[in-house]
N, C-alpha and C positions, 0 to 999 in steps of 0.2 A: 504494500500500500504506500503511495506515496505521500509524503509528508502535509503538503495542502491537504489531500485529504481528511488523514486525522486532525488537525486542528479544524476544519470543518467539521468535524465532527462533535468536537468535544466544545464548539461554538467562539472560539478563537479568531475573533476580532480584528481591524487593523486598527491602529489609535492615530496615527497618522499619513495621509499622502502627502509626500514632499515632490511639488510638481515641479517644481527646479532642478531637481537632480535628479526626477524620472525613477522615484525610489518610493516601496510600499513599507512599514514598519509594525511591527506585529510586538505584543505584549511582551511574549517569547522569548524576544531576541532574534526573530526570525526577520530580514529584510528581502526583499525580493523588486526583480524592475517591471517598470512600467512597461508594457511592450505599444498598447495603443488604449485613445479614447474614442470611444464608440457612442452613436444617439442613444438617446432612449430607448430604441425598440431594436438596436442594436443591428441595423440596416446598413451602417454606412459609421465610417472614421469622421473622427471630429478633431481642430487643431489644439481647442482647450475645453477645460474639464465646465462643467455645465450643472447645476440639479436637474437628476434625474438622470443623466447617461450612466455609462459603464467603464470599467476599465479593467482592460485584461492584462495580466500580469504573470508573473511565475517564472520559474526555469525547469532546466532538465532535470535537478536534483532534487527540487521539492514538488512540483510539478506545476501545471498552468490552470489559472481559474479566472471569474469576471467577478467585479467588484459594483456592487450597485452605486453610485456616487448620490450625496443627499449634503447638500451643502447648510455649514452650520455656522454661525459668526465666532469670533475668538472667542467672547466671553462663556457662547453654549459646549466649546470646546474645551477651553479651564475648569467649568463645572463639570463636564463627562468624566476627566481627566481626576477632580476629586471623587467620584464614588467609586475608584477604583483600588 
């Protein structure tokens, strides 16, 4: 089983997309790159990240998956950031 899997699994989250350096970051320790952002309904690439598109990400070693994008202001991010 590959590694995105299990953390999908076990509900393992990303806490941060750093869209400048095309890099996902996971609770874990686990980072992974951005490969592309996609619409909404995931029909067609897009040049930046949007509410409501996707982003697919992954590598060979942990494996590839899509990321729903749900844009949140800093402050709702700080807050997310303390219940954890």
């Amino acid at each position: 089983m590959k590694r995105l899997q299990a953390m999908k699994d076990r509900n393992v989250r990303c806490y941060l997309v750093d869209d400048d350096d095309g890099l996902m970051y996971f609770p874990n320790g686990v980072v992974l790159p951005i490969l592309a952002y996609w619409s909404n309904d995931r029909s067609h690439r897009i040049d930046k990240l949007e509410d409501g598109a996707w982003i697919e990400f992954g590598d060979d070693e942990a494996g590839y998956g899509w990321y729903p994008v749900k844009m949140i202001t800093e402050d709702e991010w700080y807050e997310q950031q303390g219940k954890h």
